[in-house]
Backbone as XML, in Angstrom:
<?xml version="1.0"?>
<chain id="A" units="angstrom">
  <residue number="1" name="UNK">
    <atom name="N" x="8.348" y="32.210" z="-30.021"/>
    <atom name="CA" x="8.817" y="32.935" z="-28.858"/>
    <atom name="C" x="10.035" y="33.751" z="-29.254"/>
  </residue>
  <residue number="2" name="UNK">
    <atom name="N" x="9.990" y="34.918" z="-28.521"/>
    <atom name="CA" x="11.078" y="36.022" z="-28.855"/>
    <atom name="C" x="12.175" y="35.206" z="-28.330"/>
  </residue>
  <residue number="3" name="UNK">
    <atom name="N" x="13.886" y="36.255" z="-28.861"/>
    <atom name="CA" x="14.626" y="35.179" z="-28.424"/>
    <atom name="C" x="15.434" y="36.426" z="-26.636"/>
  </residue>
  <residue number="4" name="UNK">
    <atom name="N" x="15.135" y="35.921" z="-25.680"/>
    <atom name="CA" x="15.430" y="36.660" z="-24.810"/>
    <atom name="C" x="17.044" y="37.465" z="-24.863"/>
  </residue>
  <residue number="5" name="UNK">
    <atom name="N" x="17.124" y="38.403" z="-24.441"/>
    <atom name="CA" x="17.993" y="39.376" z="-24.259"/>
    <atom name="C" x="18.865" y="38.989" z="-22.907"/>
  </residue>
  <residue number="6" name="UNK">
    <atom name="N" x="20.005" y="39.339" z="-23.105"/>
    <atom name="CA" x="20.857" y="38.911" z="-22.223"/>
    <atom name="C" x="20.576" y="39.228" z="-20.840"/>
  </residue>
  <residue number="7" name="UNK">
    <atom name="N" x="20.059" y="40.731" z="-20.692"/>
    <atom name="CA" x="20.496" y="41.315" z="-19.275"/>
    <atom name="C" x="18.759" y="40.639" z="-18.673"/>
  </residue>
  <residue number="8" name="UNK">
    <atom name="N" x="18.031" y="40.492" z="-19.359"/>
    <atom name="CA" x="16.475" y="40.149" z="-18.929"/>
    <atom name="C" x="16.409" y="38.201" z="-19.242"/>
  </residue>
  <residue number="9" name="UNK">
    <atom name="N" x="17.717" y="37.734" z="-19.242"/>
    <atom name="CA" x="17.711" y="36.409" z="-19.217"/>
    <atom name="C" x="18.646" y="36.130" z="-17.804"/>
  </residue>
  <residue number="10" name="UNK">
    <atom name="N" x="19.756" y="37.217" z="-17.751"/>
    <atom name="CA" x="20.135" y="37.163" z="-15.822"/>
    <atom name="C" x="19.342" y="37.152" z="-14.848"/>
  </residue>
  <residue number="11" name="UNK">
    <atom name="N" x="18.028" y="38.660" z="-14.924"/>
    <atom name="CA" x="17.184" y="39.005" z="-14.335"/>
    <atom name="C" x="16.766" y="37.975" z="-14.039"/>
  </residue>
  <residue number="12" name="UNK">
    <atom name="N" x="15.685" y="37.262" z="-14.689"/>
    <atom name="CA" x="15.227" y="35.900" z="-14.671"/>
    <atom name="C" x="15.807" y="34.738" z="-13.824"/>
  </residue>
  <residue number="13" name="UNK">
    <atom name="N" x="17.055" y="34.661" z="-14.475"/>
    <atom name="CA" x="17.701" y="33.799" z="-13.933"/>
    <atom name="C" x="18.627" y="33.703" z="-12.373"/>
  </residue>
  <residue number="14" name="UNK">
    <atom name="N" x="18.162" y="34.753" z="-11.805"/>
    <atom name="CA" x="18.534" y="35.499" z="-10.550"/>
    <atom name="C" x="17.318" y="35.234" z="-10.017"/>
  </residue>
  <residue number="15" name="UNK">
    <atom name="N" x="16.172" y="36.302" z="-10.078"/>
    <atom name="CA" x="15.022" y="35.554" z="-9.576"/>
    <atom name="C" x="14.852" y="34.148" z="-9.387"/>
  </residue>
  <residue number="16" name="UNK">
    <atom name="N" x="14.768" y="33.068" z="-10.577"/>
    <atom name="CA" x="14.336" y="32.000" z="-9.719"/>
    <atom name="C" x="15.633" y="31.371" z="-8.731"/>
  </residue>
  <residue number="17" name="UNK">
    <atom name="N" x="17.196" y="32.508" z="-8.980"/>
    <atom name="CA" x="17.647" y="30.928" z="-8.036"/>
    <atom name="C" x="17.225" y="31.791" z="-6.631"/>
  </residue>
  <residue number="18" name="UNK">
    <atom name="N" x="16.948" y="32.473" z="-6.598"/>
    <atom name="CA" x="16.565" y="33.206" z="-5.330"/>
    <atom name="C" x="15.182" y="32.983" z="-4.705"/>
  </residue>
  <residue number="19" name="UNK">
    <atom name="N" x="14.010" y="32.196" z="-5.860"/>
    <atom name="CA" x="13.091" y="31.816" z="-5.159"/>
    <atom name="C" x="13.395" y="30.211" z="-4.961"/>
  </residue>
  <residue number="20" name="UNK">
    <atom name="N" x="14.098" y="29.809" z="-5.554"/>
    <atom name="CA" x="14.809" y="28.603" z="-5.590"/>
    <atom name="C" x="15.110" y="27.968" z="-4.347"/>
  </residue>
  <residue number="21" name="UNK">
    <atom name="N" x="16.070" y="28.915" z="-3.926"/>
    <atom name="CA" x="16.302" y="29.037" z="-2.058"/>
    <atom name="C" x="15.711" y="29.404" z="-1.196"/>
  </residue>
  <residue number="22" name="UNK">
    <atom name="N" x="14.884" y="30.257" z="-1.440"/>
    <atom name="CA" x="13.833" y="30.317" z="-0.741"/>
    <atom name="C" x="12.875" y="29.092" z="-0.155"/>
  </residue>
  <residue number="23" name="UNK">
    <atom name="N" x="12.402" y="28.735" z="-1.492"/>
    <atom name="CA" x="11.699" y="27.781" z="-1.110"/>
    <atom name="C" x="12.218" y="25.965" z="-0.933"/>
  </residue>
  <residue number="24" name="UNK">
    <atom name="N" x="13.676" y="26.348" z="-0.668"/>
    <atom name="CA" x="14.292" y="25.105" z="-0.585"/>
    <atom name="C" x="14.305" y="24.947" z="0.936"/>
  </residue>
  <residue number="25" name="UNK">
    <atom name="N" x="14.568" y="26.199" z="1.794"/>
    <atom name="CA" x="14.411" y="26.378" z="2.752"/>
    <atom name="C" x="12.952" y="26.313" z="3.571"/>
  </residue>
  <residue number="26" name="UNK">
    <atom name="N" x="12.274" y="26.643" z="2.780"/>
    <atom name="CA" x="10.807" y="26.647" z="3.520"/>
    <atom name="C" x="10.288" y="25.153" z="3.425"/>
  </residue>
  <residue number="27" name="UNK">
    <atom name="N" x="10.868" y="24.438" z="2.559"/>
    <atom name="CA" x="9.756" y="23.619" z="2.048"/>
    <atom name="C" x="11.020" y="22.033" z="2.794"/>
  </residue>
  <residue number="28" name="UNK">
    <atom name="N" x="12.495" y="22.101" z="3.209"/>
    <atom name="CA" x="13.132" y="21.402" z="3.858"/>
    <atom name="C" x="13.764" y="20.811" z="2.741"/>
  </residue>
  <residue number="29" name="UNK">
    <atom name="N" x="14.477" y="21.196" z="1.749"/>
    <atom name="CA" x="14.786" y="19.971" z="0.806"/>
    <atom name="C" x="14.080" y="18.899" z="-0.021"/>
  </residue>
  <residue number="30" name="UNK">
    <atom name="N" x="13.021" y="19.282" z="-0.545"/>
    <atom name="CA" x="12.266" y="18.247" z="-1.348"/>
    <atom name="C" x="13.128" y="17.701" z="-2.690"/>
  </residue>
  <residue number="31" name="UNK">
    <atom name="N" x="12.399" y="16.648" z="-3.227"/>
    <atom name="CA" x="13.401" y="15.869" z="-4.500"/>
    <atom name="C" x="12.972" y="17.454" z="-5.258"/>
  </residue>
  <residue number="32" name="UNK">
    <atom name="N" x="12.032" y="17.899" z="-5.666"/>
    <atom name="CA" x="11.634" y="18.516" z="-6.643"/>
    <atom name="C" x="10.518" y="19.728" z="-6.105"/>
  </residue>
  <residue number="33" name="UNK">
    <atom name="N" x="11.251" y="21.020" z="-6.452"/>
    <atom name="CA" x="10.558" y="22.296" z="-6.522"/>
    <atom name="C" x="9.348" y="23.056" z="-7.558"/>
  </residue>
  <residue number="34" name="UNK">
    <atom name="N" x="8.304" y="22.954" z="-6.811"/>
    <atom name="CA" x="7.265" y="23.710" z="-7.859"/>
    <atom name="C" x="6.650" y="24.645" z="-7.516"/>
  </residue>
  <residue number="35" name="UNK">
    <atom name="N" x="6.270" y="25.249" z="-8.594"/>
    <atom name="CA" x="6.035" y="27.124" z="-8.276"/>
    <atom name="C" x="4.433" y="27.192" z="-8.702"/>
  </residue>
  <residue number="36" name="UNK">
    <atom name="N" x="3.281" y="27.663" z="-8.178"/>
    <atom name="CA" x="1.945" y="27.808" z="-9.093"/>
    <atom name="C" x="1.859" y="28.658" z="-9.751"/>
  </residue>
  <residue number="37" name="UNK">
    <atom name="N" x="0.987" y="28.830" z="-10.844"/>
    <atom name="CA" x="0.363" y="29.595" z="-11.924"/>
    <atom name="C" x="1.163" y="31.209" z="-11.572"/>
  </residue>
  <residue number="38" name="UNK">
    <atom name="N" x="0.810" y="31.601" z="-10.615"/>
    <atom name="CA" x="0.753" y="32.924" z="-10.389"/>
    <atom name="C" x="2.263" y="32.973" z="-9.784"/>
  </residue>
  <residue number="39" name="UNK">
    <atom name="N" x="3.151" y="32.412" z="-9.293"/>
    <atom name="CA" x="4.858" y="32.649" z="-9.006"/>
    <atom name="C" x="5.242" y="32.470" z="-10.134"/>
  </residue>
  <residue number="40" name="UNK">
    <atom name="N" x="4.744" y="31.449" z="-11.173"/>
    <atom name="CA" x="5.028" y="31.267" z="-13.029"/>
    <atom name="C" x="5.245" y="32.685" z="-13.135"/>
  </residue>
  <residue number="41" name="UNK">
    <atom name="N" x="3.896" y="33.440" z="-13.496"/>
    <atom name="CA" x="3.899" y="34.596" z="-14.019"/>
    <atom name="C" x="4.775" y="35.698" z="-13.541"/>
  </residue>
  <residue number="42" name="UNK">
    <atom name="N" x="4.580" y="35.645" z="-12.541"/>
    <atom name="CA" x="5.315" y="37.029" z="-11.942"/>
    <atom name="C" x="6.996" y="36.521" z="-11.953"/>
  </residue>
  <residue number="43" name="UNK">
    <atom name="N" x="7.315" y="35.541" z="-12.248"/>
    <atom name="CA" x="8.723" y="35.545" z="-12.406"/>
    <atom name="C" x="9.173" y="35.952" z="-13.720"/>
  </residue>
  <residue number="44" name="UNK">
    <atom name="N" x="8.363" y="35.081" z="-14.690"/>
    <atom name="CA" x="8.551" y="35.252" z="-16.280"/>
    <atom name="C" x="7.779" y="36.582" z="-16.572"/>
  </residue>
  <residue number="45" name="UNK">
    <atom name="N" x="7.207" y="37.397" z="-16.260"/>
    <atom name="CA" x="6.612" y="38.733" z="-16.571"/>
    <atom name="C" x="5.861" y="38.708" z="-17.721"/>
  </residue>
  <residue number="46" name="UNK">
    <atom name="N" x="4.940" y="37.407" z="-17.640"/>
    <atom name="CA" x="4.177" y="37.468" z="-18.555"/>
    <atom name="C" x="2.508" y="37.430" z="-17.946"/>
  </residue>
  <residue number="47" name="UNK">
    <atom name="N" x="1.405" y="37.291" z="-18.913"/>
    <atom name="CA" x="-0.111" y="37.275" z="-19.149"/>
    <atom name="C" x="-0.393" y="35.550" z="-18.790"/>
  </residue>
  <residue number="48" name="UNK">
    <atom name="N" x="-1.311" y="35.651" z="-17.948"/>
    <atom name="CA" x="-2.213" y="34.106" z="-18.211"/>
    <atom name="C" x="-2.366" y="33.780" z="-19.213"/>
  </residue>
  <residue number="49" name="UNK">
    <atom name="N" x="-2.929" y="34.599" z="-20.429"/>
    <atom name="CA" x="-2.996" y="34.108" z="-21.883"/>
    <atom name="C" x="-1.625" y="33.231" z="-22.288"/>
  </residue>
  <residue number="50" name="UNK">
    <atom name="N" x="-0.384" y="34.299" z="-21.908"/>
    <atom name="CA" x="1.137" y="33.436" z="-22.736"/>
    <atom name="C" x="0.656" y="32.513" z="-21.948"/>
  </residue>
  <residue number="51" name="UNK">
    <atom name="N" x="1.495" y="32.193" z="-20.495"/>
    <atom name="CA" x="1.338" y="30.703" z="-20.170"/>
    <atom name="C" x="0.426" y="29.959" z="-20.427"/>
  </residue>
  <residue number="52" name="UNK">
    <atom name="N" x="-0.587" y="30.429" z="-20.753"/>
    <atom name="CA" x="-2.083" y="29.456" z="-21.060"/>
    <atom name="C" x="-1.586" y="28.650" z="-22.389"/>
  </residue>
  <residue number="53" name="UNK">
    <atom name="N" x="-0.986" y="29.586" z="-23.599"/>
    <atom name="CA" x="-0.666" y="29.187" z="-24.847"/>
    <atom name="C" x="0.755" y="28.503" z="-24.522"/>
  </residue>
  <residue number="54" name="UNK">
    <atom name="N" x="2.122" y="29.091" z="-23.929"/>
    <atom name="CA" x="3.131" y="27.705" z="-23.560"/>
    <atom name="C" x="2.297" y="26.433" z="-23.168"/>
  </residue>
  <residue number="55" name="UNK">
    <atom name="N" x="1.621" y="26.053" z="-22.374"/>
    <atom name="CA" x="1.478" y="25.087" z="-21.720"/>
    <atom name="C" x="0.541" y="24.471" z="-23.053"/>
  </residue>
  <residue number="56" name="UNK">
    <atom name="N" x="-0.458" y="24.909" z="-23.581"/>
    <atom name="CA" x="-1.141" y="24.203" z="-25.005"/>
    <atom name="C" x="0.138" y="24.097" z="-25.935"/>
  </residue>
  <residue number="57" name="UNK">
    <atom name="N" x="0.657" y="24.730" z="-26.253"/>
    <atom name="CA" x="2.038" y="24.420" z="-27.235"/>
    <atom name="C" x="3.015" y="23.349" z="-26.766"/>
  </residue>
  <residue number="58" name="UNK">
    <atom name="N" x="2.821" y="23.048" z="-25.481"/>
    <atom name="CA" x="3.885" y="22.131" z="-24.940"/>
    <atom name="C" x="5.377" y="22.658" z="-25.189"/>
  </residue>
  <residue number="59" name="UNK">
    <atom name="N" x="5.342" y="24.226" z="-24.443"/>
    <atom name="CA" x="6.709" y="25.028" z="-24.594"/>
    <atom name="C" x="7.072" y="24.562" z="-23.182"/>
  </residue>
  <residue number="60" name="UNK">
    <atom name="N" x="5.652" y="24.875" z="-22.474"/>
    <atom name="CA" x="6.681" y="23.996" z="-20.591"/>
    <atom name="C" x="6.023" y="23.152" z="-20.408"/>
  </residue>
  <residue number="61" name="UNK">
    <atom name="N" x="6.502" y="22.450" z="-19.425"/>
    <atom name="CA" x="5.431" y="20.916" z="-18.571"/>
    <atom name="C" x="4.808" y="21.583" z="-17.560"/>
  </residue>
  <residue number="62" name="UNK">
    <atom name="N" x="3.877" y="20.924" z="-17.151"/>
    <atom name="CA" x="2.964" y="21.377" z="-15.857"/>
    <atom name="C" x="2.473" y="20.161" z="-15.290"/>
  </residue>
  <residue number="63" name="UNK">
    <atom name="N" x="1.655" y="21.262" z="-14.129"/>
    <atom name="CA" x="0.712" y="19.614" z="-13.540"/>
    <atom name="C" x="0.097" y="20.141" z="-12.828"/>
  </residue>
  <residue number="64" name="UNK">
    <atom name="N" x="-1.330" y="20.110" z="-13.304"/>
    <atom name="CA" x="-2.821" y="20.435" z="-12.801"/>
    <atom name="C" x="-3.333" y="19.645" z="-12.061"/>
  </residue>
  <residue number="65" name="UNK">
    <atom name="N" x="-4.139" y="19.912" z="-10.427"/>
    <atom name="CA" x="-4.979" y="19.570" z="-9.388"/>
    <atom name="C" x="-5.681" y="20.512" z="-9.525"/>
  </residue>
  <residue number="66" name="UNK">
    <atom name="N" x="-7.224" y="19.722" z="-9.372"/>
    <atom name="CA" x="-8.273" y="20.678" z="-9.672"/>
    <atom name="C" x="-7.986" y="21.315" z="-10.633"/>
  </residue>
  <residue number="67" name="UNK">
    <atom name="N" x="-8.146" y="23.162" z="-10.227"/>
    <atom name="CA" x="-7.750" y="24.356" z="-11.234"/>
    <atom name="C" x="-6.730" y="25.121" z="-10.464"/>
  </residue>
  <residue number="68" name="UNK">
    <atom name="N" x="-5.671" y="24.234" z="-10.212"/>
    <atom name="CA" x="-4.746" y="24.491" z="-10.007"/>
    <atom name="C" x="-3.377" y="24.521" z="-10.711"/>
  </residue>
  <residue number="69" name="UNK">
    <atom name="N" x="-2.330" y="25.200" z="-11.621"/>
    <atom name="CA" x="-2.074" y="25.151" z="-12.438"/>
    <atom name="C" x="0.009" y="24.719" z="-11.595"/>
  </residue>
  <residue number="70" name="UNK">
    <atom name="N" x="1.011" y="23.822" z="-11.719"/>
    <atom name="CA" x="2.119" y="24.151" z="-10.745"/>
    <atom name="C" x="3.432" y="23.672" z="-12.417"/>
  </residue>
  <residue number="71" name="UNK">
    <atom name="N" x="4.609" y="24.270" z="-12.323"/>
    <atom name="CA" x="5.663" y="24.103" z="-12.569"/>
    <atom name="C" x="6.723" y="23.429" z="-12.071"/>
  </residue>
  <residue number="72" name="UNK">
    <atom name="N" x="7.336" y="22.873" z="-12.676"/>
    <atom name="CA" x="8.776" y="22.438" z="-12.247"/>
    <atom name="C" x="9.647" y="23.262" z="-12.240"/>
  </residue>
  <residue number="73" name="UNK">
    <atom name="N" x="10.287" y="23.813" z="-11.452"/>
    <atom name="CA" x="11.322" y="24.838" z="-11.429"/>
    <atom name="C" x="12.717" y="24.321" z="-12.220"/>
  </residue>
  <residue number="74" name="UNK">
    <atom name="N" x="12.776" y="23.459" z="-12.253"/>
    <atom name="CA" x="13.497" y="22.853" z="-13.327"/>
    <atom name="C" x="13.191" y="22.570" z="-15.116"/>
  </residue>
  <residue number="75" name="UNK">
    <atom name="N" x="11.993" y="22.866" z="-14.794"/>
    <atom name="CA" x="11.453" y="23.020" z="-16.367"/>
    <atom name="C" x="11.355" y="24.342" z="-16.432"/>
  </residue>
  <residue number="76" name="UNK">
    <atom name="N" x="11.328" y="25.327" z="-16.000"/>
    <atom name="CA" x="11.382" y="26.286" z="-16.195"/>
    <atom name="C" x="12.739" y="27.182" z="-16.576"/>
  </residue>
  <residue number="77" name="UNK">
    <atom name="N" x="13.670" y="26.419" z="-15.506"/>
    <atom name="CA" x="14.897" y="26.683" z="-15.839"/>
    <atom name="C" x="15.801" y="26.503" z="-17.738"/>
  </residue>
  <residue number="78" name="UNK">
    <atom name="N" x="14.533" y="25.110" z="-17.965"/>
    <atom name="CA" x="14.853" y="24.385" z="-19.242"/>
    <atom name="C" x="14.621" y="25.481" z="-19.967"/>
  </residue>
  <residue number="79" name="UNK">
    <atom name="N" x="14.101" y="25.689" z="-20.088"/>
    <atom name="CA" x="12.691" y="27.085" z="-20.732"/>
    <atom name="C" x="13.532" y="28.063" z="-21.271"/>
  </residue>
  <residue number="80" name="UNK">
    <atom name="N" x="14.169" y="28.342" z="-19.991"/>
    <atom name="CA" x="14.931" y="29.539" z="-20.333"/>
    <atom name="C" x="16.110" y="29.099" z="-21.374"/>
  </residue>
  <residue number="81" name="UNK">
    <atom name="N" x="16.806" y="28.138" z="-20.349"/>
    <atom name="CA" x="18.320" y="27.755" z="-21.203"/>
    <atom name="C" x="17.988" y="27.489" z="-22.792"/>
  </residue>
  <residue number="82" name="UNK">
    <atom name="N" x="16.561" y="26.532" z="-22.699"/>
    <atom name="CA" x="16.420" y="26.247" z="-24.094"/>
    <atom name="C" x="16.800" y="27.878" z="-25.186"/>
  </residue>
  <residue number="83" name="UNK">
    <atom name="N" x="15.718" y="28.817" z="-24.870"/>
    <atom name="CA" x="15.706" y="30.023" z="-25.919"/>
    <atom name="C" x="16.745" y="31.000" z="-25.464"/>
  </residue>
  <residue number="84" name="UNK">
    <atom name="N" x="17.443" y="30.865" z="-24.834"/>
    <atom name="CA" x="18.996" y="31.539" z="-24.416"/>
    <atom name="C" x="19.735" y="31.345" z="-25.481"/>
  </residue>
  <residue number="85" name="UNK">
    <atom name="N" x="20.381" y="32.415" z="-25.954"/>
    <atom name="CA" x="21.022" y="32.484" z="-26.746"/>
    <atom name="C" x="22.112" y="34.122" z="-26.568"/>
  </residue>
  <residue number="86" name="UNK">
    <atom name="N" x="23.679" y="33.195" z="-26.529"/>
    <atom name="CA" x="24.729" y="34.036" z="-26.227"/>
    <atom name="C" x="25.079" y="35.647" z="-27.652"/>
  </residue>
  <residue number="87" name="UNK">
    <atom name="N" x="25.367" y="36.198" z="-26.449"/>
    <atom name="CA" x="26.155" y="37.787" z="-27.002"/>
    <atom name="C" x="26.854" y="37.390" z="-28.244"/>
  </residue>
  <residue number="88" name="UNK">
    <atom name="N" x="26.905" y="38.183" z="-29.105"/>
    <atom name="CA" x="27.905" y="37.902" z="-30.162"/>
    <atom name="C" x="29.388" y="38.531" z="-29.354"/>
  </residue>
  <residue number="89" name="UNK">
    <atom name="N" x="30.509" y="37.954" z="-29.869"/>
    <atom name="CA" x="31.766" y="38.244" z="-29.789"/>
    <atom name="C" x="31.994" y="39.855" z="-30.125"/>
  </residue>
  <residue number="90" name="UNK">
    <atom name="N" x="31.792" y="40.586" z="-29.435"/>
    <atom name="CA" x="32.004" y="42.176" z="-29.391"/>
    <atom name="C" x="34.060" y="42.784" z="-30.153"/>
  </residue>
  <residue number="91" name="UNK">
    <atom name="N" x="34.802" y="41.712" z="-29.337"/>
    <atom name="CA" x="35.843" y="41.781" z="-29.479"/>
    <atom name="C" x="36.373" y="42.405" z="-31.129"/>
  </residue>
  <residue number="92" name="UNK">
    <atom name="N" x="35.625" y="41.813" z="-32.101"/>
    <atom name="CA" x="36.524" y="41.289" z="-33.351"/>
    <atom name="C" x="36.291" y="42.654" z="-34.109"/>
  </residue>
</chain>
């Protein structure tokens, strides 16, 4: 996996806390927030193929009903922080 770029690791990271609340609100406070297949994608701006291959690589966790595919919004969050990686020191 590429290593994400700063301003498209905010992006990201803006989106979900914003679907975050969203659906903290809709859904009343649950222990734990999950997003399906298709809120996956369109947050991370990727192909069914990538997530098809994260989830065989065991890059995220999931959890399938039926052919239903859902996330932990907290593993996702992992996801990110994991391949986040800070600005160099511009200063010096």
């Amino acid at each position: 996996m590429k290593d994400i770029p700063k301003d498209k690791y905010e992006e990201i990271s803006d989106r979900l806390k914003a679907i975050e609340k969203l659906l903290q609100f809709k859904q009343k406070q649950p222990k734990e927030i999950f997003l399906d297949n298709q809120e996956f994608l369109q947050i991370m701006n990727i192909s069914k193929r990538t997530a098809q291959s994260w989830r065989d690589s065991g890059l995220i966790g999931y959890s399938m009903i039926g052919c239903k595919v859902y996330y932990k919004i907290t593993d996702i969050h992992g996801l990110i922080e994991k391949h986040y990686h800070k600005a160099k020191d511009q200063t010096s």
